[in-house]
N, C-alpha and C positions, 0 to 999 in steps of 0.2 A: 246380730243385734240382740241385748237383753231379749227375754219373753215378754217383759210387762210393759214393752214398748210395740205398740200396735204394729202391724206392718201395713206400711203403705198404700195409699188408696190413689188408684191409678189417678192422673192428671187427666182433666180434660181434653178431649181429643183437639188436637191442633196447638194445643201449650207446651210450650219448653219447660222442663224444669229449671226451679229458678231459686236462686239462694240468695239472701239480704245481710249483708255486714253491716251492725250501725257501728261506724268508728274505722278512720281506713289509716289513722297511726301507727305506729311501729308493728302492736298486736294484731290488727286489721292485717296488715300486711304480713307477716311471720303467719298469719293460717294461710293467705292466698299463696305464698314460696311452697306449704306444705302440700296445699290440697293442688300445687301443678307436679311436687314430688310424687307425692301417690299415686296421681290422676293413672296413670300407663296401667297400672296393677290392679286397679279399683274398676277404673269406671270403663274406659277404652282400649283397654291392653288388651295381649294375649291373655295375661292371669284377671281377666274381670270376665266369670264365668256370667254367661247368656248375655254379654252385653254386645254383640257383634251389631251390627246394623242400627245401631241406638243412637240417638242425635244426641246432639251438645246440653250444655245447659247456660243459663244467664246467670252471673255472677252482678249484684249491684251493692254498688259502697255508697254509702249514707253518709257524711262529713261537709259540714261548713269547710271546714279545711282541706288544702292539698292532699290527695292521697301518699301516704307514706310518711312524712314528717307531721302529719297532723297538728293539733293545737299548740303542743309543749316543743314543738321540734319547728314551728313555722320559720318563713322567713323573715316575716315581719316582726320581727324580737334587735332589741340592741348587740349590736355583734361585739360587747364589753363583756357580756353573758355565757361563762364556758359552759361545756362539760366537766365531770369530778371525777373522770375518766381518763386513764392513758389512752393515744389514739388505738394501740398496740391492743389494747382492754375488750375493745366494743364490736363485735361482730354480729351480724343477723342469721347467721350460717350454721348449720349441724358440723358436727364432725363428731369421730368414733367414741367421744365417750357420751355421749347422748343416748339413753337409755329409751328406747322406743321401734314399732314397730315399720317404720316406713325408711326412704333409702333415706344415705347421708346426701348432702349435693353441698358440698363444702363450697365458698366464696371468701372473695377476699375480708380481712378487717375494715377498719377504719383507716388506717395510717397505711394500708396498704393498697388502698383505693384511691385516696387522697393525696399518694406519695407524699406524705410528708412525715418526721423524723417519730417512731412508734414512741416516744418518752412525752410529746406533745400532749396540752392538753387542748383541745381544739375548741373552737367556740362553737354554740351549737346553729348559728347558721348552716354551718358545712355539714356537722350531723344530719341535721335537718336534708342537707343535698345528697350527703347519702344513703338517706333511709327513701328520697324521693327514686334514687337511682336501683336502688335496691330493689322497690316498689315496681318500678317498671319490666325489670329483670322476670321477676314473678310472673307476671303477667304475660309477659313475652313467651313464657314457659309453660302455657297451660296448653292445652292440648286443643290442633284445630275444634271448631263448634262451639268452644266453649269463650264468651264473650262477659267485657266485662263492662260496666257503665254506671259511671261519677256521677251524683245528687249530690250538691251542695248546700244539703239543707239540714235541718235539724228533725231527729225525728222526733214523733210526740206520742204517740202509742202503738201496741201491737194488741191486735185482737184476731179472732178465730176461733174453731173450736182447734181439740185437742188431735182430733184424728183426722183434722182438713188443711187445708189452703190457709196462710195467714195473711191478714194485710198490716203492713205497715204504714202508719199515716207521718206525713212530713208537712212539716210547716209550707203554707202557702201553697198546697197544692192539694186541691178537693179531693181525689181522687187518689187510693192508697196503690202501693206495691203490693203487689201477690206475692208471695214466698211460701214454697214449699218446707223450708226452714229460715231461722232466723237466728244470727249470731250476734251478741252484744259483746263487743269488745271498743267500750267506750274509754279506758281509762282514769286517766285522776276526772274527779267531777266538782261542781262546785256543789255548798249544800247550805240550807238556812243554818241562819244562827242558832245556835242552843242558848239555855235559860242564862248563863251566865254572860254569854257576848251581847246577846240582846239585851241585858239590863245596861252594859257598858253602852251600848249604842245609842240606848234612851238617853243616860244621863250625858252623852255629848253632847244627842241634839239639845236638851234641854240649857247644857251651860255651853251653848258653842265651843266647844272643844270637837278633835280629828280622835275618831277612832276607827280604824281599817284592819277588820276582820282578819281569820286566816284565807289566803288566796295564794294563787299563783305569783309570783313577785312578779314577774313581768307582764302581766294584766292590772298591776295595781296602779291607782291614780294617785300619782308621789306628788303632785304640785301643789298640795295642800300643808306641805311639812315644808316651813319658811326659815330661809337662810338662820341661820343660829339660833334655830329653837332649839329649847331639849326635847327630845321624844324617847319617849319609853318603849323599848323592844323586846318582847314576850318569847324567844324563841332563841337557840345559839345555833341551829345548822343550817342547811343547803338553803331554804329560802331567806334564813340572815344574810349571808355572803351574797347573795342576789343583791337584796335592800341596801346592801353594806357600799357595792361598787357602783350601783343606781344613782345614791347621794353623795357618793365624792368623784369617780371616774366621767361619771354619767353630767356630772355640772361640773365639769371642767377640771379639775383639781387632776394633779399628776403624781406620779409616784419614782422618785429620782434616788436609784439603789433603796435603800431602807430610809428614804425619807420622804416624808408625803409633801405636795406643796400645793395649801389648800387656795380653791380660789375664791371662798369667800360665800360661795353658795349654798356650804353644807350646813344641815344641822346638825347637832349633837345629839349621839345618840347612846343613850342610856340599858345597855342591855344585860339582861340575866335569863336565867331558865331553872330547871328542876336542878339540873346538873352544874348548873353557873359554869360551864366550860367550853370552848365548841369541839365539835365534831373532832375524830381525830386527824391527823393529816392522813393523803395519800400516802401507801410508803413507797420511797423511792428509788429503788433499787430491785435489780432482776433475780428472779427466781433462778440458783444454780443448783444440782445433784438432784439428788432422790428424793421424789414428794412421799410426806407421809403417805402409808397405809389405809387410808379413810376409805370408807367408814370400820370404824374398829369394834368403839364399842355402843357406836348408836346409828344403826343398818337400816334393813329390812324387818330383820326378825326380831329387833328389840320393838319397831313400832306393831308389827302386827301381833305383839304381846301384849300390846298401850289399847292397841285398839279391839282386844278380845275379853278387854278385864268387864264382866258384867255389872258391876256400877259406876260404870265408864271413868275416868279418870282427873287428876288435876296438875296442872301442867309444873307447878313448884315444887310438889309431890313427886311423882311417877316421872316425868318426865325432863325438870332440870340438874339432875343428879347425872344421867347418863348424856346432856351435852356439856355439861362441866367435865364431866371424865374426859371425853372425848376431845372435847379442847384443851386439856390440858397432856393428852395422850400425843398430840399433836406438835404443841410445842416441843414437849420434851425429845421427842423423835428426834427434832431438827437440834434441839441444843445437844443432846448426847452425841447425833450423829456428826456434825459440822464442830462442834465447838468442846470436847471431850476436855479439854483442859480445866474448864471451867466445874467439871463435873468430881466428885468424887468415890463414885462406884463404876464397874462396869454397866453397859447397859442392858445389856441380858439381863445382869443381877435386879435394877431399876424395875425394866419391865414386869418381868416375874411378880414382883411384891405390887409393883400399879397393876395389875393387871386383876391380882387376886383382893386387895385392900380395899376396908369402906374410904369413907371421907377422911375420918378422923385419922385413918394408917396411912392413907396417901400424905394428907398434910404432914403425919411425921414423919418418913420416907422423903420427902424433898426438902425439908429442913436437914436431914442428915446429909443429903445425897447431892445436891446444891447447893454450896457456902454463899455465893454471894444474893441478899435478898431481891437484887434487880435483873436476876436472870429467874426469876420463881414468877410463876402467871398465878394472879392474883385480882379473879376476877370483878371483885364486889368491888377493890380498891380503883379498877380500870370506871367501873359502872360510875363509882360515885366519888370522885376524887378531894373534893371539898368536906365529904362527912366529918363535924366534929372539927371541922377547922375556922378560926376565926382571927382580924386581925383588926387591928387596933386604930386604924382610919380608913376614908377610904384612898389614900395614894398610896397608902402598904398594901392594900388590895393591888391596884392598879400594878403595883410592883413585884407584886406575887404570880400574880396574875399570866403576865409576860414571862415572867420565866420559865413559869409551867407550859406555855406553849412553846416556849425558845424549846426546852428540855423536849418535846417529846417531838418537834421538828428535827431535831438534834439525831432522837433514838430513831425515827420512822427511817431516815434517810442514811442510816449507818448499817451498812452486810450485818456486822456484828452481831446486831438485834436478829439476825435472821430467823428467830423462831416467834417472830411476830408476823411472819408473811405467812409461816406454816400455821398458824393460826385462824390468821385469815382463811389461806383453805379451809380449813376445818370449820366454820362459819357455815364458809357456803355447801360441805357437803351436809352438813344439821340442818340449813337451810330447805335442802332437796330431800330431807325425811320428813321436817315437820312440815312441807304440805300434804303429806297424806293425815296429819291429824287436824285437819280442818284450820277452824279459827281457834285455836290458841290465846287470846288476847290483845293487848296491845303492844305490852311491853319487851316483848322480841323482835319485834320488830324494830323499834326503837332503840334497844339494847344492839341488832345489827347493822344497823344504816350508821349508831355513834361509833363503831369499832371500826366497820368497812368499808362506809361507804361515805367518810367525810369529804372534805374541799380539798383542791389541789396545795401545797405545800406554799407555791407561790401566796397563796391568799390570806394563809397566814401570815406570813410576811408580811402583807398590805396590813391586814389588820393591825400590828403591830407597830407599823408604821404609823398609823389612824392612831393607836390606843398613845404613841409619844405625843401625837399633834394635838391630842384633844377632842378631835372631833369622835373618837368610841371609847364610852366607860363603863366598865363592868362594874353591876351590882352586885353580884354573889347567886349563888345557890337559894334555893328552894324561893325564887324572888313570890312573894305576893305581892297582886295588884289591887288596888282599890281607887274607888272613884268616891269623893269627900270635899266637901269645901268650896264647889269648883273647880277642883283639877282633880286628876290623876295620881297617884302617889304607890312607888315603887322601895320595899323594901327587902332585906336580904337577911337572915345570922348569921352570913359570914363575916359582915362590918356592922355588929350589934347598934342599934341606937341612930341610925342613919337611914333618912329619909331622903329619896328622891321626889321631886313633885315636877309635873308636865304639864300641858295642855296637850298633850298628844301622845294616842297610845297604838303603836302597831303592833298584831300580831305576827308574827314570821315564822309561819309554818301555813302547809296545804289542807285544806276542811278533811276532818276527819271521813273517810270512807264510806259511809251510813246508806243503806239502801232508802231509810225512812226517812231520811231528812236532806236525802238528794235535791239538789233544784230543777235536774232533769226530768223533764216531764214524762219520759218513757219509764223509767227507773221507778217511779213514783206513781204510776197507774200498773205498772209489774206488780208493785207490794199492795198495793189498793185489789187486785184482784187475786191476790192469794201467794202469789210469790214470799217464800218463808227467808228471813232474816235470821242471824244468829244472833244470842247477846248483845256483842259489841257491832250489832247493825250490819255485819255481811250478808249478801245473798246466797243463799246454800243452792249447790252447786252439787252433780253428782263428779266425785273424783277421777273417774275412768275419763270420760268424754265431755265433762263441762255443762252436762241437760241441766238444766234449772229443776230445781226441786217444789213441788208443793207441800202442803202439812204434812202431809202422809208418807212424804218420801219417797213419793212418786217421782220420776225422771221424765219430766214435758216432753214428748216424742219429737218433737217440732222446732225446741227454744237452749237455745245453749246459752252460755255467758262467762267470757273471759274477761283477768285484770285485776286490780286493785280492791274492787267494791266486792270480790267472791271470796268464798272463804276456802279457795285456793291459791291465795295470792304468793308470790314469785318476787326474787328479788328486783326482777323488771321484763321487759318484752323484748331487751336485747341483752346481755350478757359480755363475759371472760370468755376469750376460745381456750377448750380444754377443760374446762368446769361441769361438764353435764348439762349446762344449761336446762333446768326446771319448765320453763316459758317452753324452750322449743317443744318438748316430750308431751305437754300439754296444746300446743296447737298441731303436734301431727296425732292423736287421738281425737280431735276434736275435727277434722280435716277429713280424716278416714271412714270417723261415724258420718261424717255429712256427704263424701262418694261412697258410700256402701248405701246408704238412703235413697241418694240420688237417683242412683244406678237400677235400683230392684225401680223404682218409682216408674223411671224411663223403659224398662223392659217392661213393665204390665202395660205404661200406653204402648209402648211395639206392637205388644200381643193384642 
């Protein structure tokens, strides 16, 4: 263990060691898979030195929800509601490129658990049944002694000193849980409104007008948005397409080949975002030959240069120059290596000059070196597709609009493009660097979910089918909303001079991550009693093993916290098999600190 983490103070005589999970979703469950991998080597093995004759310990999960599919993954969700996942995509399982100290214990995927065809996109019912099944696998696998037991409640604070016993208190029930540690792996959370949604909120209630916050789409109350109203939608990705099949599949309306056939229920829905475009499709087709080289030219040792610079660094600066390089080292890999025709140097000769060139040399180096401009990665144009464009009504939008998504349906799902898959990799290996520099911002994030992690292909299609029937109209790029008049009012520069006006306004996206504006009441007595936040509101977390951090940068001996709201967040708690999976490597650190704990804790009550 660290030095400036106390060492354990023996348990009272006749107590078990006892460990408290609040959150027994995917993450919840991915530390219990780990810490029964470890357990043999940590706590009761041959290699868990002085632990011979030492009793079990209690394991208890906190969750209103099922363990294992938790809130987002329940079953009580409309089974219209996919995954944006191939089934083939989603595993809970290690395998050999997972970078960490504990064994692999490989299991099946999604599509291979499920038997059904891996190109599926499944709904997340089943997910939900498989992360339930998963769940129990875990458990099934921990080591005789060690027992585990389900609270279906909400927790509401954790208190204790630093170097003792914690208690965890749960709704409805007077009397707290003891833990010797305690792990938060609550996931997405919901959180008050900020200054701006709350002013929108006022002026609804005040002119009776629907405005519904960011949430969960499948937790939102839609019966307030009436058959052919227009409503205004603040958001283009994974919780639009929620909203999107909620108000047409969801009240009846069907979808026959590319034609929708509405039944009369839906409103009309008026949507834009920053980007005015949605998410990109899945792409649809399989990975063949040799994966890029990643990481090339943004590792180990370029971040632990980010993270040595003594007046620390800025991520537009220092650090998105060398994932630009790198994704674009990436593509070109795959277009030189699969598609040479297209190219006009060797690739040796290529590499050489990208390898040694600023920006400015690479950009001329692929202008010579690549003739045609739709095989060149062109990141700002992918970011912001709309900049500087503008059309002349809005049914030329409408008709612009569709295209560009028919178009890039078109490229996702064609081999040809295959240096857009290689790209994708290169994503998620940048991904698996930038959580050692913390919280970053927000805008990579956002920058990687619109490249990687868009909707199924199918749903674009729907959509498009929607955008001919009427019932979805794009506003454009960079939309501003305002509340005036009485209503709502939605405009864009992509269709200069054109005003939307609503009585109803939805947000379509999840409450920003804020440890300070959580509505969780644990989360929220955390930062009340010293728990340190970054910037953009993460809770700082120590990167090794996940201990919550105070002012000082102290590591809580006691308090860890996985997920979303840390500012080691991951592109999710389940993962691509073959990608390293981020998530995993951080619950078997966090698994090992908690039986290495355990363990000394259990041997001093022995002694």
């Amino acid at each position: 263990m660290p030095s400036d983490i106390p060492t354990p103070i023996s348990a009272a005589p006749g107590t078990r060691p006892s460990l408290v999970i609040v959150g027994a979703g995917p993450r919840g469950t991915g530390l219990i898979e780990r810490i029964a991998a470890n357990a043999p080597e940590l706590y009761a093995g041959s290699g868990a030195e002085g632990a011979e004759g030492i009793e079990g310990f209690d394991i208890h999960l906190v969750d209103p929800h099922a363990p294992g599919a938790g809130r987002i993954w329940r079953a009580a969700q409309s089974p219209l509601l996919w995954m944006n996942s191939h089934a083939e995509d989603v595993t809970m399982f290690t395998d050999e490129t997972v970078v960490m100290e504990g064994p692999v214990r490989p299991g099946p995927t999604l599509h291979e658990w499920a038997e059904i065809e891996g190109s599926t996109f499944a709904d997340r019912q089943l997910q939900g049944a498989y992360l339930r099944w998963v769940h129990e696998e875990a458990v099934a696998a921990l080591p005789p002694g060690v027992t585990v037991h389900h609270h279906p409640q909400r927790a509401l604070r954790v208190s204790g000193p630093r170097e003792g016993r914690q208690q965890v208190w749960l709704e409805g029930r007077p009397r707290p849980l003891l833990a010797d540690l305690v792990v938060l792996a609550v996931g997405h959370l919901d959180a008050e409104l900020d200054e701006e949604q709350r002013e929108l909120a006022a002026y609804a209630r005040a002119h009776d007008l629907v405005h519904l916050p960011p949430d969960f789409t499948a937790d939102s109350d839609l019966t307030s948005l009436a058959p052919g109203e227009s409503v205004i939608v603040r958001g283009f990705g994974l919780a639009f397409v929620d909203l999107m099949v909620l108000l047409t599949e969801g009240r009846g309306g069907r979808h026959d080949g590319d034609t929708y056939i509405p039944s009369g229920q839906e409103p009309v829905l008026y949507v834009g975002s920053r980007r005015g475009v949605p998410y990109h499709s899945k792409i649809g087709y399989e990975w063949t030959g040799e994966r890029p080289p990643l990481p090339r030219f943004f590792g180990p040792a370029e971040v632990d240069a980010i993270l040595a610079r003594p007046d620390g660094f800025d991520f537009r600066r220092d650090v998105w120059p060398l994932v630009e390089k790198e994704l674009g080292f990436a593509h070109y890999h795959r277009l030189f290596g699969v598609h040479p025709e297209r190219t006009a140097i060797a690739w040796t000769d290529f590499e050489e000059k990208y390898a040694a060139g600023e920006a400015a040399e690479r950009e001329a180096l692929v202008a010579s070196a690549v003739p045609d401009p739709a095989d060149r990665l062109d990141l700002a144009a992918l970011d912001r597709p709309l900049d500087g464009v503008r059309y002349p009504s809005p049914e030329a939008f409408q008709e612009g609009l569709r295209a560009y998504v028919e178009a890039d349906l078109t490229r996702r799902h064609d081999p040809s493009h295959s240096p857009d898959l290689s790209v994708f990799l290169g994503l998620l290996s940048v991904y698996v660097q930038l959580i050692r520099l913390g919280d970053i911002g927000p805008w990579w994030h956002g920058f990687f979910s619109y490249l990687a992690s868009g909707p199924p292909g199918p749903r674009l299609r729907q959509l498009l089918a929607l955008s001919r029937a009427g019932v979805v109209r794009f506003v454009g790029a960079d939309m501003a909303v305002t509340a005036e008049d009485g209503v709502f009012r939605a405009s864009s520069p992509t269709v200069p001079g054109v005003t939307v006006e609503a009585r109803a306004l939805v947000e379509a996206r999840l409450p920003e991550p804020t440890v300070g504006r959580a509505l969780d009441p644990l989360l929220r007595q955390l930062h009340a009693d010293g728990a340190v936040e970054t910037p953009e509101g993460l809770l700082r977390v120590d990167r090794t093993d996940g201990r919550i951090l105070d002012a000082a940068g102290r590591p809580h001996p006691r308090r860890f916290a996985l997920g979303p709201y840390t500012d080691v967040r991951t592109p999710g708690a389940f993962t691509r098999p073959r990608t390293g999976g981020p998530a995993f490597r951080q619950n078997d650190a966090t698994a090992r600190a908690v039986l290495a704990f355990l363990r000394d804790l259990a041997c001093r009550a022995a002694a």
